[in-house]
HTML snippet that shows the backbone in 3Dmol.js (N, CA, C, O; Angstrom):
<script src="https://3Dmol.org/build/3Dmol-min.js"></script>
<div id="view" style="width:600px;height:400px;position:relative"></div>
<script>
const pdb = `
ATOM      1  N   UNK A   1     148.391 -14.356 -45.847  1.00  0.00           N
ATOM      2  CA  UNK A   1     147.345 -15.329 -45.687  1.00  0.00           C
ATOM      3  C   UNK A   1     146.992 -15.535 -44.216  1.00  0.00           C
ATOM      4  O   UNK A   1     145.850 -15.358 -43.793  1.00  0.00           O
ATOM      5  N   UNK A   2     148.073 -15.934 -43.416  1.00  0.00           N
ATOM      6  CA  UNK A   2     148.240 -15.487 -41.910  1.00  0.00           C
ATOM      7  C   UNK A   2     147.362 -14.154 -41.320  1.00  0.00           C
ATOM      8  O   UNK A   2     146.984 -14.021 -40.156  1.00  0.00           O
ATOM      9  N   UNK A   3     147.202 -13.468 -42.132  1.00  0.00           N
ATOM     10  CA  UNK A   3     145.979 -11.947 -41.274  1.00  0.00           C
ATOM     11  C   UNK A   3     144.917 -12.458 -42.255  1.00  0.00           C
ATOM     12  O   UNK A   3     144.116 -12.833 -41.398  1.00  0.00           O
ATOM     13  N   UNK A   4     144.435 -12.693 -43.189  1.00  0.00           N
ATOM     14  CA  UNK A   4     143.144 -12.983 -43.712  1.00  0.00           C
ATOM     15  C   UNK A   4     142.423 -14.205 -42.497  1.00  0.00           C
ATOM     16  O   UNK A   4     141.268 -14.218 -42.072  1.00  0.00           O
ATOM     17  N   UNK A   5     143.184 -14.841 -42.272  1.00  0.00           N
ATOM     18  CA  UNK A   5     142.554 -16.116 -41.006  1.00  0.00           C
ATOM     19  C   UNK A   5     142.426 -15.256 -39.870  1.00  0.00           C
ATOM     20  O   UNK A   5     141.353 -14.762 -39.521  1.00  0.00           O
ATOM     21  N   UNK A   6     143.314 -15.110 -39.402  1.00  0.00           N
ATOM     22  CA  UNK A   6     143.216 -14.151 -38.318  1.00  0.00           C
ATOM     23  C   UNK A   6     141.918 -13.301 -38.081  1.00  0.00           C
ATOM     24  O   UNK A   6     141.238 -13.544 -37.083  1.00  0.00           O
ATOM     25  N   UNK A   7     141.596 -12.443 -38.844  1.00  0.00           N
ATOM     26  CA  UNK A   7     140.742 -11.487 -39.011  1.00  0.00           C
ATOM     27  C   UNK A   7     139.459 -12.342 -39.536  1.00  0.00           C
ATOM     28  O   UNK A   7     138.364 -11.861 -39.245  1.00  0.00           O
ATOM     29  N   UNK A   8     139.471 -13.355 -40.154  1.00  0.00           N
ATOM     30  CA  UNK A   8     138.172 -13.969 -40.178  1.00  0.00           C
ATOM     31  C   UNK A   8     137.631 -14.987 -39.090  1.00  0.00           C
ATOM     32  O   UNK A   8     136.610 -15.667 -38.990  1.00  0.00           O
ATOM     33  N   UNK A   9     138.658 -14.809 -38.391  1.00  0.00           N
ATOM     34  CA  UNK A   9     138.954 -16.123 -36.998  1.00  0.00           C
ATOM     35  C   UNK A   9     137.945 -14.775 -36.133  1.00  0.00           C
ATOM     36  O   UNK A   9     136.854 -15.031 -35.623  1.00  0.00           O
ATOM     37  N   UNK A  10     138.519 -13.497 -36.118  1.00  0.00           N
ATOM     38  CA  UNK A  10     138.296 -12.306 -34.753  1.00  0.00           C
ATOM     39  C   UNK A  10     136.139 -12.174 -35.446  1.00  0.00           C
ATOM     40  O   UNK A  10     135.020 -12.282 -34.943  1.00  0.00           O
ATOM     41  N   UNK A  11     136.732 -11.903 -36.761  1.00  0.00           N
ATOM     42  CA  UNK A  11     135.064 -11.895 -37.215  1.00  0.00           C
ATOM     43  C   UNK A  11     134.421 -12.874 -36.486  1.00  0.00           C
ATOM     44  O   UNK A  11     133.902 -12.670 -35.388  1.00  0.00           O
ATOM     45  N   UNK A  12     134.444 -14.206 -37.214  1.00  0.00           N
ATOM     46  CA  UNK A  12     133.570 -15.148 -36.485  1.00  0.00           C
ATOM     47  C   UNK A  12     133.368 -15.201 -34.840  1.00  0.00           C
ATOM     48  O   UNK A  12     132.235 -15.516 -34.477  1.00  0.00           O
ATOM     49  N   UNK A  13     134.132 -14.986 -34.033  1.00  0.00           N
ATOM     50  CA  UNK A  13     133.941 -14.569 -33.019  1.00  0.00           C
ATOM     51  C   UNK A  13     133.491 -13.603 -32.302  1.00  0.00           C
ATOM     52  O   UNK A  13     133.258 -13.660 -31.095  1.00  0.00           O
ATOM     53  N   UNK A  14     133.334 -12.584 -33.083  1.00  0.00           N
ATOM     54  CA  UNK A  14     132.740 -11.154 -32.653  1.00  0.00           C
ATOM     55  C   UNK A  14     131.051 -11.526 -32.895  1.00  0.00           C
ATOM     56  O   UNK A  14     130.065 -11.196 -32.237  1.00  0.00           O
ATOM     57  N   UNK A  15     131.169 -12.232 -33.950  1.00  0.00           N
ATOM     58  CA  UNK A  15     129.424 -12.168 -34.588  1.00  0.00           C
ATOM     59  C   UNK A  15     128.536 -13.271 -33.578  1.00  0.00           C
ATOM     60  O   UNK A  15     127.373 -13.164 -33.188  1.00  0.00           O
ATOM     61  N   UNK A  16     129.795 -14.642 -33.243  1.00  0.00           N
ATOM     62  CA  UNK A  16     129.489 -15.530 -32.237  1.00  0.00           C
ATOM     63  C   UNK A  16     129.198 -15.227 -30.677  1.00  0.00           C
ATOM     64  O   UNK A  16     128.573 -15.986 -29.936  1.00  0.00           O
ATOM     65  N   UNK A  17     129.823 -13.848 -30.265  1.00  0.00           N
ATOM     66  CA  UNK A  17     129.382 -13.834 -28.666  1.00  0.00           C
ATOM     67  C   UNK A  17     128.322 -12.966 -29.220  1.00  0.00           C
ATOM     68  O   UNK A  17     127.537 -12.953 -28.271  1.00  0.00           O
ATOM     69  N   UNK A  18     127.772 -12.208 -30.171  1.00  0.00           N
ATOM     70  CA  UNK A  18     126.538 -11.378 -30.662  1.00  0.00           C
ATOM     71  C   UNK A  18     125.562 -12.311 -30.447  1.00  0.00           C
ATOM     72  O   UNK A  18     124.478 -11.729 -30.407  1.00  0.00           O
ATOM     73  N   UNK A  19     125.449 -13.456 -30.295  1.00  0.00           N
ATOM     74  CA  UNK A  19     124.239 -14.415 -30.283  1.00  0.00           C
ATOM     75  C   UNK A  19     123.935 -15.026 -28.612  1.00  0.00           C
ATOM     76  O   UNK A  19     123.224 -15.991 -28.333  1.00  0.00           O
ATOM     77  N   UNK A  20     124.543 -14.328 -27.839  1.00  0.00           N
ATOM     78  CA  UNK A  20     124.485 -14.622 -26.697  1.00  0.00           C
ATOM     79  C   UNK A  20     123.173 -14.275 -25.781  1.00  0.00           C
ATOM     80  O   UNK A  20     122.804 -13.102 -25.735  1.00  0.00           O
ATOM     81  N   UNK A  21     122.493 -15.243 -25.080  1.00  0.00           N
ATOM     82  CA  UNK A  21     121.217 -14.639 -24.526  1.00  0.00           C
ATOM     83  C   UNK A  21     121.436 -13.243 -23.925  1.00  0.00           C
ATOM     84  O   UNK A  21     122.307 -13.119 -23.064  1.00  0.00           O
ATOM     85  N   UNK A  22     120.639 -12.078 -24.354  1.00  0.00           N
ATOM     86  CA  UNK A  22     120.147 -11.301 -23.463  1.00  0.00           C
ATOM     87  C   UNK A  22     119.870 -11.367 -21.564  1.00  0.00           C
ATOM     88  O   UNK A  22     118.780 -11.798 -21.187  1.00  0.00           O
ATOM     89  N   UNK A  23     120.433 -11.126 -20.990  1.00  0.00           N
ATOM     90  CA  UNK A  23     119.945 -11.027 -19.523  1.00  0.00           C
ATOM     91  C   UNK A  23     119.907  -9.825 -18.792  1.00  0.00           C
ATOM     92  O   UNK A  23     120.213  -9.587 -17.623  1.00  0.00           O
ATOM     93  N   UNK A  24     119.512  -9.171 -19.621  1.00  0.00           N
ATOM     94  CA  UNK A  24     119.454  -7.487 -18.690  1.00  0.00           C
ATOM     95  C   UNK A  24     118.071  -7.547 -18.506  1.00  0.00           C
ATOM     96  O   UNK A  24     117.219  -8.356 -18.876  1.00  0.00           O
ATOM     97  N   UNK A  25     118.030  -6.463 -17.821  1.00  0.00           N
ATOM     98  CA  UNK A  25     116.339  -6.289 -16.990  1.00  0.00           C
ATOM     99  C   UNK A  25     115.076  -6.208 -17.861  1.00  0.00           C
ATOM    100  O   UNK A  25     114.975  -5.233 -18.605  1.00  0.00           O
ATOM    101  N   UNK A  26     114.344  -6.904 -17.849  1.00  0.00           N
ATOM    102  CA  UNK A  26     112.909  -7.099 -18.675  1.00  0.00           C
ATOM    103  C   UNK A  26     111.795  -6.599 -18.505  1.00  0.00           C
ATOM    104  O   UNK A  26     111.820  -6.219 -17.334  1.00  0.00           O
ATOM    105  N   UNK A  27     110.554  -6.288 -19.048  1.00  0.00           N
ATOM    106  CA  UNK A  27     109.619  -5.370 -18.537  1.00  0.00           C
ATOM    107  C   UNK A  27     108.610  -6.400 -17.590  1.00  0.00           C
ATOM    108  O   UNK A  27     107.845  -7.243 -18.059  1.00  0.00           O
ATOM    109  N   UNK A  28     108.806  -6.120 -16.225  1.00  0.00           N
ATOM    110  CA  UNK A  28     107.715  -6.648 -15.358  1.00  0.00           C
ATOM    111  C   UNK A  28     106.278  -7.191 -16.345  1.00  0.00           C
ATOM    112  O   UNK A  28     105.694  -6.490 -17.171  1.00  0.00           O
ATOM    113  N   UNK A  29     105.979  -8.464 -16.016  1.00  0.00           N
ATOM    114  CA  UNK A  29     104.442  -9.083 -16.290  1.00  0.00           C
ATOM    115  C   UNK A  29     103.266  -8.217 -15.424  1.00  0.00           C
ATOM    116  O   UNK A  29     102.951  -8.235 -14.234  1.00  0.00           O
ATOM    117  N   UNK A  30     102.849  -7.574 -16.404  1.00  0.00           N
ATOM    118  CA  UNK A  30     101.436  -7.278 -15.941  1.00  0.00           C
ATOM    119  C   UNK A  30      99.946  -7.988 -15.597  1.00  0.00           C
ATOM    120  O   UNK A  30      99.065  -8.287 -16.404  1.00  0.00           O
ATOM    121  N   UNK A  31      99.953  -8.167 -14.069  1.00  0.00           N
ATOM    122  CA  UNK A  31      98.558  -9.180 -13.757  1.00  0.00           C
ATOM    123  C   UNK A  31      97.636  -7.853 -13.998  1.00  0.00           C
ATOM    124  O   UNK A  31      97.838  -6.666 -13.740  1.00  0.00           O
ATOM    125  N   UNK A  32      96.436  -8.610 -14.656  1.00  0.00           N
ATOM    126  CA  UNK A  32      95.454  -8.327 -14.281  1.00  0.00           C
ATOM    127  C   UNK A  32      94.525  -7.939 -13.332  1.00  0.00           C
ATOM    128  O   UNK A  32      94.476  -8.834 -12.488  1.00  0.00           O
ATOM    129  N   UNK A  33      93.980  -7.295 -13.136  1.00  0.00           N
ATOM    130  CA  UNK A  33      93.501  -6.734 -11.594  1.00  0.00           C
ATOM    131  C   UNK A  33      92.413  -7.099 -10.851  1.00  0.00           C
ATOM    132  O   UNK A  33      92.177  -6.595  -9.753  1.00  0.00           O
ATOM    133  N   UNK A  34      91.708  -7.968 -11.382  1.00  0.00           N
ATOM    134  CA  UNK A  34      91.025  -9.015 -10.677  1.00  0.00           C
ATOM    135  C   UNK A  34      92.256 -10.371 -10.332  1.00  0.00           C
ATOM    136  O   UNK A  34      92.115 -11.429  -9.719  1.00  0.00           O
ATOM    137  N   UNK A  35      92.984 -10.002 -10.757  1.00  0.00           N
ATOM    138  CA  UNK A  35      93.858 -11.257 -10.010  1.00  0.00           C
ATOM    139  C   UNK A  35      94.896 -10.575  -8.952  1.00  0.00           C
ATOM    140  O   UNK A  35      95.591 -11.479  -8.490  1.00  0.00           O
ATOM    141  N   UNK A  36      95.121  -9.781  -8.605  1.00  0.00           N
ATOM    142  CA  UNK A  36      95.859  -9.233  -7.727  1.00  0.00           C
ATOM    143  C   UNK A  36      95.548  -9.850  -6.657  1.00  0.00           C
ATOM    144  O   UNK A  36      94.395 -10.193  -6.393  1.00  0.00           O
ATOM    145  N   UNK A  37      96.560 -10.059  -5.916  1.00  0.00           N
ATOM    146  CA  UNK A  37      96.357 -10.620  -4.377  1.00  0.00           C
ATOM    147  C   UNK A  37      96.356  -9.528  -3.644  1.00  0.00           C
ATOM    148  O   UNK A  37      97.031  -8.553  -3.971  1.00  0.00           O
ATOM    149  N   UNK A  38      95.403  -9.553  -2.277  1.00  0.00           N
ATOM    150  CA  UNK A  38      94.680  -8.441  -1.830  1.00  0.00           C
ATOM    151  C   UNK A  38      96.063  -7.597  -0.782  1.00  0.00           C
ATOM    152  O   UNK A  38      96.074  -6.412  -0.452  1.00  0.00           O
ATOM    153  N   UNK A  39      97.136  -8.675  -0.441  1.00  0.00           N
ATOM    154  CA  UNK A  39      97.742  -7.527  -0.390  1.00  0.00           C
ATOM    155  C   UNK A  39      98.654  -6.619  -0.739  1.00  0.00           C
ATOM    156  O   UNK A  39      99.271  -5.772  -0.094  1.00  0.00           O
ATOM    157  N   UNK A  40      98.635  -7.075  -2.389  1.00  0.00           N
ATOM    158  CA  UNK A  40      99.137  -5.840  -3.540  1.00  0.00           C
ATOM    159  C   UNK A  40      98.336  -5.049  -3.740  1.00  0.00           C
ATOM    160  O   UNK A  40      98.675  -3.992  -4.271  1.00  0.00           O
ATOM    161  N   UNK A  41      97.134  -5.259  -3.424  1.00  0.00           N
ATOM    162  CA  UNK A  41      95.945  -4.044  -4.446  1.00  0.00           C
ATOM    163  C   UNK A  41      96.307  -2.685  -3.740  1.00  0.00           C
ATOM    164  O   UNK A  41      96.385  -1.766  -4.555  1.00  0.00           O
ATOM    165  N   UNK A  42      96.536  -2.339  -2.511  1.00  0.00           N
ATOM    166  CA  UNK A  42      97.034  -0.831  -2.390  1.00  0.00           C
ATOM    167  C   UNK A  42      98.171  -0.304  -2.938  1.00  0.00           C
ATOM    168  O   UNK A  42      98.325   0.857  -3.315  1.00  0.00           O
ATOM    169  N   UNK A  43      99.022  -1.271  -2.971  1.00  0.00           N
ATOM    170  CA  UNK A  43     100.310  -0.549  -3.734  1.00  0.00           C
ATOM    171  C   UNK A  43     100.014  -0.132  -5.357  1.00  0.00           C
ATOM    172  O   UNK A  43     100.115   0.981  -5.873  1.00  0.00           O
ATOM    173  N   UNK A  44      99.710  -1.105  -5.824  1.00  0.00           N
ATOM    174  CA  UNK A  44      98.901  -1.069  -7.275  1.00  0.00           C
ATOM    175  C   UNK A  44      98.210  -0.087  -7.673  1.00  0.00           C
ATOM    176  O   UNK A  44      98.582   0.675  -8.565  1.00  0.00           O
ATOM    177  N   UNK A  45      96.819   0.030  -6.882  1.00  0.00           N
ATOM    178  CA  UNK A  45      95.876   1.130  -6.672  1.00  0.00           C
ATOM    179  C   UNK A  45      96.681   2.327  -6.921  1.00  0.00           C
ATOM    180  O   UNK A  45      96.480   2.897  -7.993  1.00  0.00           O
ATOM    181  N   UNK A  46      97.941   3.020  -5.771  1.00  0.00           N
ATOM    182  CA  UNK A  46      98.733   3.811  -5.496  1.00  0.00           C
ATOM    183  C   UNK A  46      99.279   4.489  -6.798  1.00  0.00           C
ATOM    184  O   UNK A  46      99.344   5.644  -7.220  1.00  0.00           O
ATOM    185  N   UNK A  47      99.699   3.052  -7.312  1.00  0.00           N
ATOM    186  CA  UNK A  47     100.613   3.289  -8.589  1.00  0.00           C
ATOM    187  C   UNK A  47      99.961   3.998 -10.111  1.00  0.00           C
ATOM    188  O   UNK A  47     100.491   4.619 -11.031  1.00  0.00           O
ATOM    189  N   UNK A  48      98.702   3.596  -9.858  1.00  0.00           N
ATOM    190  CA  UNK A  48      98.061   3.649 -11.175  1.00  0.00           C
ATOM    191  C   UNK A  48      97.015   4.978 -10.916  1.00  0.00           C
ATOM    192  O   UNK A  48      96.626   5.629 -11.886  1.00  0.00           O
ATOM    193  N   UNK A  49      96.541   5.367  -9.342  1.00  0.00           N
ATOM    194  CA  UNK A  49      96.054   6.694  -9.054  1.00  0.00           C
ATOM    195  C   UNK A  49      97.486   7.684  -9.536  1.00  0.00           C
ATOM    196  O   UNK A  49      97.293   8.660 -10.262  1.00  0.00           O
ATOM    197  N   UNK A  50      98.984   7.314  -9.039  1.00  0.00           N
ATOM    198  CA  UNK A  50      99.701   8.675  -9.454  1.00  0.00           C
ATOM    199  C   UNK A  50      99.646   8.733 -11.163  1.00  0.00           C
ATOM    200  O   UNK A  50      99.707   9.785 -11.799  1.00  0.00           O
ATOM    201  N   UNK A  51      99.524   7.447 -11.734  1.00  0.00           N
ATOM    202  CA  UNK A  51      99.309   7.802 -13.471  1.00  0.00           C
ATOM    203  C   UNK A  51      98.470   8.917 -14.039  1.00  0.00           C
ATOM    204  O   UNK A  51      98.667   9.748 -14.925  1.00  0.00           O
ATOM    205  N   UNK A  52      97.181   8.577 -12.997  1.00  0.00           N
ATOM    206  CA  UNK A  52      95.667   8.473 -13.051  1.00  0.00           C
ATOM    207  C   UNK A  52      96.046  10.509 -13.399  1.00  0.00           C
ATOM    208  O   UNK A  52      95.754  11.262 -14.328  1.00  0.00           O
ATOM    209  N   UNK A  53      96.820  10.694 -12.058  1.00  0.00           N
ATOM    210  CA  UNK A  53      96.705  12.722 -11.406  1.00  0.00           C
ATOM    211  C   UNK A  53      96.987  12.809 -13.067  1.00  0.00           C
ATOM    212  O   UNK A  53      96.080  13.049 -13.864  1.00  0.00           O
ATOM    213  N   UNK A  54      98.160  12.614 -13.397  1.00  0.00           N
ATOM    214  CA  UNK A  54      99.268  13.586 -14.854  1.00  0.00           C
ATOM    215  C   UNK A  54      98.783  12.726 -16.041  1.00  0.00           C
ATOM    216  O   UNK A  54      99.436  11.683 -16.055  1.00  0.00           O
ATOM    217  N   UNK A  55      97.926  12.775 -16.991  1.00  0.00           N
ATOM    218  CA  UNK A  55      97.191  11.665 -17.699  1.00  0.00           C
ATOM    219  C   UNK A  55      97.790  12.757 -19.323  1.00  0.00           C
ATOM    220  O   UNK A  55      97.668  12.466 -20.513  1.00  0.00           O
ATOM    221  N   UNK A  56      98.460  14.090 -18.635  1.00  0.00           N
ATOM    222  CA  UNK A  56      98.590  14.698 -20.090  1.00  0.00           C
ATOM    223  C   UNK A  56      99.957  14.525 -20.898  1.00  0.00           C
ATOM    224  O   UNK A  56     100.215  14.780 -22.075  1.00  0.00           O
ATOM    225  N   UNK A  57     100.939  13.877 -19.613  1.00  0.00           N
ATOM    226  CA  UNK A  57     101.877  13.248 -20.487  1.00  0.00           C
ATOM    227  C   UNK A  57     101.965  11.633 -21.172  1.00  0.00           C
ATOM    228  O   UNK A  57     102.920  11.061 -21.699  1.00  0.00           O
ATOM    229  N   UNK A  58     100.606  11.191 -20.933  1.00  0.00           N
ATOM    230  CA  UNK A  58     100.338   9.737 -22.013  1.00  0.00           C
ATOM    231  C   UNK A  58      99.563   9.802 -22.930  1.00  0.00           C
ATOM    232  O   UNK A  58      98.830  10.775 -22.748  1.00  0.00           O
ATOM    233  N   UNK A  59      99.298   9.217 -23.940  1.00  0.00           N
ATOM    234  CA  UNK A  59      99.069   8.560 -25.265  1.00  0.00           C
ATOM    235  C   UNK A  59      97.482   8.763 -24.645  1.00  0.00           C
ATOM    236  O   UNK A  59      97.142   8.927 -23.473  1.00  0.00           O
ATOM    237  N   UNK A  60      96.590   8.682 -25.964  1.00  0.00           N
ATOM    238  CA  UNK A  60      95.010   8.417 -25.599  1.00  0.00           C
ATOM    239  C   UNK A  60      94.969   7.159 -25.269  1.00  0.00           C
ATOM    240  O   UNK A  60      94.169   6.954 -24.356  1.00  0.00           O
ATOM    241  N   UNK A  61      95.623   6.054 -25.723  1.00  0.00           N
ATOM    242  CA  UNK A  61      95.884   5.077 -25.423  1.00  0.00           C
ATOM    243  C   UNK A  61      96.078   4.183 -23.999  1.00  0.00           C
ATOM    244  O   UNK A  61      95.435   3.288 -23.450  1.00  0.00           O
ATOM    245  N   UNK A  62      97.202   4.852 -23.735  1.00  0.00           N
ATOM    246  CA  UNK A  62      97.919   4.887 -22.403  1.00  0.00           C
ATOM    247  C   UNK A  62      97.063   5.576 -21.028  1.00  0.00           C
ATOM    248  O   UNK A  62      97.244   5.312 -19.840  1.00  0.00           O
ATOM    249  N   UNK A  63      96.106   6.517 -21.626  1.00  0.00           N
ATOM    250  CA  UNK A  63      95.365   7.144 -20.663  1.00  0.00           C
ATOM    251  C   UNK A  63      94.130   6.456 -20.714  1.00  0.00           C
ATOM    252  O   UNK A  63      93.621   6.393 -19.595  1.00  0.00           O
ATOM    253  N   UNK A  64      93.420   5.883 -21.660  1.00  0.00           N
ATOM    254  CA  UNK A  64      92.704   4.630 -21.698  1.00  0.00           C
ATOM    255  C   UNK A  64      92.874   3.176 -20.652  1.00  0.00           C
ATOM    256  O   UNK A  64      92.195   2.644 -19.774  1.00  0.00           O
ATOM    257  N   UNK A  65      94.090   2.935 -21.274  1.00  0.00           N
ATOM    258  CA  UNK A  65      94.777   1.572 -19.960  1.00  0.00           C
ATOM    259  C   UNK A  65      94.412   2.166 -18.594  1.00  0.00           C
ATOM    260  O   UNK A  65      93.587   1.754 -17.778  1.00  0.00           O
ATOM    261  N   UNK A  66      95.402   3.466 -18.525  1.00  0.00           N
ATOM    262  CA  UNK A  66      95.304   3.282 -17.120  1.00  0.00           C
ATOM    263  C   UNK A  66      94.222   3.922 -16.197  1.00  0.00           C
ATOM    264  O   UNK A  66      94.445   4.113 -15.002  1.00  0.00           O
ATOM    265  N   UNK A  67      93.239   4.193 -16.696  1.00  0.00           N
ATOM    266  CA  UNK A  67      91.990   4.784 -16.369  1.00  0.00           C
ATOM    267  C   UNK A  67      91.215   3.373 -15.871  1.00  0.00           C
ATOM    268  O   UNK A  67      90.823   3.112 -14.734  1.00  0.00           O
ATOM    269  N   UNK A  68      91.139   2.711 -16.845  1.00  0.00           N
ATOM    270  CA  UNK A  68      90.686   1.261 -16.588  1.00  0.00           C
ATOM    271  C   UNK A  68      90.937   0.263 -15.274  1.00  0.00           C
ATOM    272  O   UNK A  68      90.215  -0.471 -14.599  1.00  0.00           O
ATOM    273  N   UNK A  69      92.579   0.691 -15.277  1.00  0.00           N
ATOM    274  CA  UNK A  69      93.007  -0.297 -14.498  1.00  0.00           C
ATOM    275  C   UNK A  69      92.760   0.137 -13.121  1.00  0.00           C
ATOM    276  O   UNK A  69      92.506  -0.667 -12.224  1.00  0.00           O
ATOM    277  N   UNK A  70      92.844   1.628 -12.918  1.00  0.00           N
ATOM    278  CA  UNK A  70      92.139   2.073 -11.864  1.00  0.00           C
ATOM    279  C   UNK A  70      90.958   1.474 -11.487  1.00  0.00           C
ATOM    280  O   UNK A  70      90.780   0.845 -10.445  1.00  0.00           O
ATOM    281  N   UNK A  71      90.115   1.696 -12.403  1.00  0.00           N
ATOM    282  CA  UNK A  71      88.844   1.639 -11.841  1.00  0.00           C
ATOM    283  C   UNK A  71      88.605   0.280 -11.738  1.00  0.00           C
ATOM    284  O   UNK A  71      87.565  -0.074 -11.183  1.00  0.00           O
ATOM    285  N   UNK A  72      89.598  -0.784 -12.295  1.00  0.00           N
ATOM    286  CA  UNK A  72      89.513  -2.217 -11.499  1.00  0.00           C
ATOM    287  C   UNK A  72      90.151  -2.359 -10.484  1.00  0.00           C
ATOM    288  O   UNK A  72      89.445  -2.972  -9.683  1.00  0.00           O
ATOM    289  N   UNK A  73      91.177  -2.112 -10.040  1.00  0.00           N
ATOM    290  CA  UNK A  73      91.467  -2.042  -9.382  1.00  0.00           C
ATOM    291  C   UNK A  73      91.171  -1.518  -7.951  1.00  0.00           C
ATOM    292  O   UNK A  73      91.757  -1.901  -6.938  1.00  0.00           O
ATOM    293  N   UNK A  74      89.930  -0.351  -8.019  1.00  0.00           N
ATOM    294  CA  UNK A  74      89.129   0.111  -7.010  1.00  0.00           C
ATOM    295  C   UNK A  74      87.760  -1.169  -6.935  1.00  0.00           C
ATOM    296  O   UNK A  74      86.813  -0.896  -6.197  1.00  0.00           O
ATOM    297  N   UNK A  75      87.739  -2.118  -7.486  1.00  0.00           N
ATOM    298  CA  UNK A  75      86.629  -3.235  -7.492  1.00  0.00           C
ATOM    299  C   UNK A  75      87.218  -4.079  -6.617  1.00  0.00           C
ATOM    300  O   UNK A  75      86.769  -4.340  -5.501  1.00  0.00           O
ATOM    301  N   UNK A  76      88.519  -4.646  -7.234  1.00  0.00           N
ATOM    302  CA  UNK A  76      89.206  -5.505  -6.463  1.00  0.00           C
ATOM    303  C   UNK A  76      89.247  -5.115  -5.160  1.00  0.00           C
ATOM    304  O   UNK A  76      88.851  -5.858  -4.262  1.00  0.00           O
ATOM    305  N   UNK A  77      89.738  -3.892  -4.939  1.00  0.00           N
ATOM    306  CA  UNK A  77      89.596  -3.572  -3.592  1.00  0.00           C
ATOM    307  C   UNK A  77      88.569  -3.912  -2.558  1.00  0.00           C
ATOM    308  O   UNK A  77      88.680  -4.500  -1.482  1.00  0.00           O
ATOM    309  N   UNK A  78      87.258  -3.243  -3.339  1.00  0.00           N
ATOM    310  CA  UNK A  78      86.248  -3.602  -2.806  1.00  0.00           C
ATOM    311  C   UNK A  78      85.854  -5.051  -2.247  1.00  0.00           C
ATOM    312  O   UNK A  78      85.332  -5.426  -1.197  1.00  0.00           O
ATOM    313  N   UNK A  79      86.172  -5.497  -3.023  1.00  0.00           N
ATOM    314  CA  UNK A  79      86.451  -7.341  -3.438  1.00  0.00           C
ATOM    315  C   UNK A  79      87.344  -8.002  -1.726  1.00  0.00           C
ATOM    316  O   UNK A  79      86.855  -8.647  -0.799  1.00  0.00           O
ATOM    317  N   UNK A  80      88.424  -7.599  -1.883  1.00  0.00           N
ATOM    318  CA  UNK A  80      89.472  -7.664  -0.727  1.00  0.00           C
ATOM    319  C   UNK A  80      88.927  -7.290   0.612  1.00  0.00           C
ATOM    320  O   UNK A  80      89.313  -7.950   1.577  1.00  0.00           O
ATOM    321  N   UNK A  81      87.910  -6.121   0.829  1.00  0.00           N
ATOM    322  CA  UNK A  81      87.479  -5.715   1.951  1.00  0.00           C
ATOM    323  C   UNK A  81      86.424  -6.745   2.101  1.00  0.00           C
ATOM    324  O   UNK A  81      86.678  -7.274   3.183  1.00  0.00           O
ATOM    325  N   UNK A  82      85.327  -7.340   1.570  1.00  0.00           N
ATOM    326  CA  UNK A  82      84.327  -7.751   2.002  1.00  0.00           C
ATOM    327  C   UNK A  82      84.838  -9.368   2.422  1.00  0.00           C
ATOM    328  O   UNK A  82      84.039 -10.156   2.928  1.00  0.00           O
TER     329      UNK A  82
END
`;
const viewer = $3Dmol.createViewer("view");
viewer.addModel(pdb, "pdb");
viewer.setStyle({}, {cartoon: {color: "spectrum"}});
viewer.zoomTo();
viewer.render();
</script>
């Protein structure tokens, strides 16, 4: 009777630290690119032109997004200079 507790004691505890918040690394919030502050928009720009070159290893999808975000991101710019 002594190992049936036992072992339902180790259960409940195994299943209990299972409910513990998550804190490992999360996927960065994506701003929008009219909201970028002007002096992120080159790094940004940067990031989404190297997507922009290799467009044949993403999704139609994915090559959709980031086609877009380019080309806001070349506004904003514009935006930032004047």
């Amino acid at each position: 009777m002594k190992m049936v507790s036992f072992f339902a004691a180790a259960l409940a505890g195994t299943l209990l630290s299972g409910c513990e918040e998550f804190e490992g690394e999360q996927a960065a919030e994506v701003t929008a690119p009219e909201y970028y502050p002007c002096r992120q928009v080159p790094q940004a720009l940067a990031q989404a032109d190297a997507v922009v070159r290799n467009p044949s290893r993403l999704s139609a999808n994915e090559q959709n997004y980031w086609f877009d975000r380019k080309d806001r991101l070349v506004k904003r710019a514009w935006e930032c200079k004047a």
